[in-house]
C-alpha positions as CSV (number, residue, x, y, z in Angstrom):
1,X,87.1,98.6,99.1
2,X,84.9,97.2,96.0
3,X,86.7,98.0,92.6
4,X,85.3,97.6,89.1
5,X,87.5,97.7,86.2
6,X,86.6,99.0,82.5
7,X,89.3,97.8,80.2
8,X,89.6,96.7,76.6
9,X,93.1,95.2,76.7
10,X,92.8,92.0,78.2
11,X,96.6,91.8,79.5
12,X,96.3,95.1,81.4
13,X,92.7,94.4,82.6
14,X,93.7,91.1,84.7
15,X,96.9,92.5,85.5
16,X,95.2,95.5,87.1
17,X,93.2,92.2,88.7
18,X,96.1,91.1,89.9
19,X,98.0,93.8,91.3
20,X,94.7,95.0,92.8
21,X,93.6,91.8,94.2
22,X,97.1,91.3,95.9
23,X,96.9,95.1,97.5
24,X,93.9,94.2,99.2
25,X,90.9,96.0,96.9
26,X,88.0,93.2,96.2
27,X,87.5,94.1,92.6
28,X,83.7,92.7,91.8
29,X,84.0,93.1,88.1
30,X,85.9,93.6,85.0
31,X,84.6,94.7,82.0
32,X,86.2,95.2,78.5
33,X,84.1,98.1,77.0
34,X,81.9,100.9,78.1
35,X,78.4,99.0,78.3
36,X,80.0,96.3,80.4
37,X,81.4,98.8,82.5
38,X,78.2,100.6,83.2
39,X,76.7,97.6,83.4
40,X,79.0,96.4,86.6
41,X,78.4,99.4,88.6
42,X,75.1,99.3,88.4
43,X,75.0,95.8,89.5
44,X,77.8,96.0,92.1
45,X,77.2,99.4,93.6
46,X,81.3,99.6,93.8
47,X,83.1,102.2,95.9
48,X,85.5,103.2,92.8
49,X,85.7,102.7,89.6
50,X,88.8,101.8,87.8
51,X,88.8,103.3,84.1
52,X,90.5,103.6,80.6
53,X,89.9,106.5,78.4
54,X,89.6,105.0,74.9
55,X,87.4,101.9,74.6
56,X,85.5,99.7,71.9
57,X,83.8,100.4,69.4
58,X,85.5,103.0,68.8
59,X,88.3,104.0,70.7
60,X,88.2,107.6,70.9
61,X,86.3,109.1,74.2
62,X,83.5,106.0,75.3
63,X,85.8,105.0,78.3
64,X,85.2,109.1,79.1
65,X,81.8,109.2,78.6
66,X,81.1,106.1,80.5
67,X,83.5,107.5,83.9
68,X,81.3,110.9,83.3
69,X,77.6,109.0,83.0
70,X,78.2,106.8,85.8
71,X,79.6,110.1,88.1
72,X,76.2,111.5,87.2
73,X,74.4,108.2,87.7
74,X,76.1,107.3,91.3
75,X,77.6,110.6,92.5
76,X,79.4,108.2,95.3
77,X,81.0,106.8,93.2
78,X,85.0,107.5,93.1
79,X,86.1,107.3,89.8
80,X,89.9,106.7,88.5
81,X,90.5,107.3,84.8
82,X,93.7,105.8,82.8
83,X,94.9,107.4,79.7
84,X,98.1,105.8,77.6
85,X,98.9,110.0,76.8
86,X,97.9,113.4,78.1
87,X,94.8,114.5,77.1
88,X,93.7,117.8,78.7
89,X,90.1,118.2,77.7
90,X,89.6,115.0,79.0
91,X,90.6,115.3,82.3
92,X,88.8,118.7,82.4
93,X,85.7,117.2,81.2
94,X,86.0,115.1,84.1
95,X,86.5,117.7,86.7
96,X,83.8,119.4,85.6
97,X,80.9,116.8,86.3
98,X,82.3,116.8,90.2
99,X,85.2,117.3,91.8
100,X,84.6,114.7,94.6
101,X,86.2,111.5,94.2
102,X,87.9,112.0,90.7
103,X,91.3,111.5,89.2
104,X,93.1,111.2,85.9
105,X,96.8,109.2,85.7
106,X,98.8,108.1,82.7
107,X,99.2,104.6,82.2
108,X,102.7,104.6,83.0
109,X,101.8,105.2,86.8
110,X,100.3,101.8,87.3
111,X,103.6,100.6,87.6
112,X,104.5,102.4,90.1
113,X,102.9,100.5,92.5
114,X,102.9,102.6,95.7
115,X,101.7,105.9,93.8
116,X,99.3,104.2,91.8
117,X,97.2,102.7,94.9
118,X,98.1,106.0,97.1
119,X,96.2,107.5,94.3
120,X,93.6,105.3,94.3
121,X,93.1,105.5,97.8
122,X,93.0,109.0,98.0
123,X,90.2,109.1,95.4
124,X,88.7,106.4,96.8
125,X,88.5,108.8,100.5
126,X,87.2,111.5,98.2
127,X,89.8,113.6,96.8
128,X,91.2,114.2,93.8
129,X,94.9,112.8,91.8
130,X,95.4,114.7,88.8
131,X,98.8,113.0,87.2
132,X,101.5,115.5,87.4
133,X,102.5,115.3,83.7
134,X,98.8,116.5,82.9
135,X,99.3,119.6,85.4
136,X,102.8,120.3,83.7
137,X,101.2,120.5,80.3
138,X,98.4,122.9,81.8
139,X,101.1,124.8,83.3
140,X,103.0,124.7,80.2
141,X,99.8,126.8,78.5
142,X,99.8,129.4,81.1
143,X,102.6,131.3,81.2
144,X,100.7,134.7,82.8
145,X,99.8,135.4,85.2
146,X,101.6,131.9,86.5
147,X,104.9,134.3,85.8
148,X,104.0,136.4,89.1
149,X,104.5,132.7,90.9
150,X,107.8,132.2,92.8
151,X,109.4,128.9,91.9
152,X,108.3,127.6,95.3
153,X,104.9,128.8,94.5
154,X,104.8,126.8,91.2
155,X,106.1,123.6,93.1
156,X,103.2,124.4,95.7
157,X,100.7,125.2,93.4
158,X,101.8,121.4,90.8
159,X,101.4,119.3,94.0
160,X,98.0,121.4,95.2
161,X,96.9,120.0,91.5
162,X,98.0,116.5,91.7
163,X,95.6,116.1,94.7
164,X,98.2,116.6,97.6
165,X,97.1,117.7,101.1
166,X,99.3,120.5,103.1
167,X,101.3,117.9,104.9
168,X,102.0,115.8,102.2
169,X,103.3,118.8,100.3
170,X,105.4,120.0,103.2
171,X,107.1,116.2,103.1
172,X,107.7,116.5,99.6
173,X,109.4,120.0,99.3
174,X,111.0,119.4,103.2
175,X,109.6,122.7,104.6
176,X,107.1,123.5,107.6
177,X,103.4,123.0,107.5
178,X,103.1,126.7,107.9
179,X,105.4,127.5,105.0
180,X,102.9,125.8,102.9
181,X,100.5,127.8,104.0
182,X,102.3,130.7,103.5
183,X,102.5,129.6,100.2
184,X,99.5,129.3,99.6
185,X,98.0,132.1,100.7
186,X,100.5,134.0,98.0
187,X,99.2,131.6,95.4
188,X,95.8,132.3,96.2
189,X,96.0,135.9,96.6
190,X,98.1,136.2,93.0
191,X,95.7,134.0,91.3
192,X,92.6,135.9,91.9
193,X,91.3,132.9,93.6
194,X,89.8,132.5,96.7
195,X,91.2,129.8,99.4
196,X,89.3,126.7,100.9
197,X,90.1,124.3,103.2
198,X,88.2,122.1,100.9
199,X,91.2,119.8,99.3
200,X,88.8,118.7,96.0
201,X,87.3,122.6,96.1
202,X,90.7,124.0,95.8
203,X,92.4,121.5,93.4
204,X,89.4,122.1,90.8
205,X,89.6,125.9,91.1
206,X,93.2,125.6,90.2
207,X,92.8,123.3,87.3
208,X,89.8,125.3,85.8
209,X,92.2,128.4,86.1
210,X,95.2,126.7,84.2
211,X,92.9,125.6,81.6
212,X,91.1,128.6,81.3
């Protein structure tokens, strides 16, 4: 799997390097602001793209902007955004340019090795990973009609957001395959939203409504 990097802080960019490198990813390129970072992908033709949120000149949204213009430049690309701090409209904005091969994580993850590159890979294959304290603050700004959720449902509905598959879920709570379903058929059906087997398709639906 070819990886570019867009960076500005040198310490975290060649220790992503690293820790990349030694996982197995060939990262092509690493870049410290937004132009670089374009740049690289357009040179490289990687399979995802590995990037941070605020970036030179001016720190605010041109890591964003970048992860959004090269999604619309190379829609195979897979793109994984890094923030230091939850911030909704960003990972929205995101979502809404495609929901194929997207994700958003805090910072923080990276050091946790295993799910950082699980949700790499997963983006990587396709999907989406949304970081869970992103889908608690969305959560957080719904309160109805989330109230006519079980707590089950909620937990369901959290790890539907984060990017999770039915399986995966099922492992996590330790309940059946077919009590996920179950599930979320109810979460479905009291959300107003209609179900998929489309992972990305279902993820983004339930995002868009929490932000809504």
């Amino acid at each position: 799997m070819r990886i570019v990097i867009a960076e500005d802080d040198a310490l975290l960019r060649e220790g992503l390097v690293l820790l990349l490198s030694g996982e197995g990813f060939e990262v092509v390129a690493a870049a410290p602001d937004a132009d670089g970072f374009l740049a690289a992908v357009a040179e490289h033709h990687p399979d995802v793209a590995v990037v941070d949120v605020r970036m030179p000149p001016t720190h605010t949204d041109e890591g964003i902007r970048a992860a959004v213009k090269a999604k619309r430049l190379h829609p195979k690309l897979a793109v994984l955004v890094l923030s230091a701090y939850v911030e909704q409209a960003f990972a929205t904005n995101l979502l809404a340019e495609s929901t194929h091969g997207v994700g958003y994580l805090l910072k923080e993850r990276v050091g946790r090795v295993e799910e950082f590159v699980d949700a790499l890979r997963r983006v990587a294959a396709g999907g989406t990973a949304m970081d869970p304290e992103v889908v608690a603050q969305l959560f957080a700004r719904r309160s109805d009609p989330l109230g006519r959720l079980t707590a089950r449902e909620r937990e369901v509905l959290a790890l539907m957001a984060e990017g999770l598959g039915n399986t995966a879920i099922a492992e996590r709570l330790v309940v059946s395959d077919g009590g996920v379903q179950k599930h979320i058929r109810s979460i479905f059906a009291k959300l107003d939203l209609a179900p998929t087997d489309q992972l990305d398709r279902r993820v983004a639906a339930v995002l868009h409504y929490l932000d809504g």
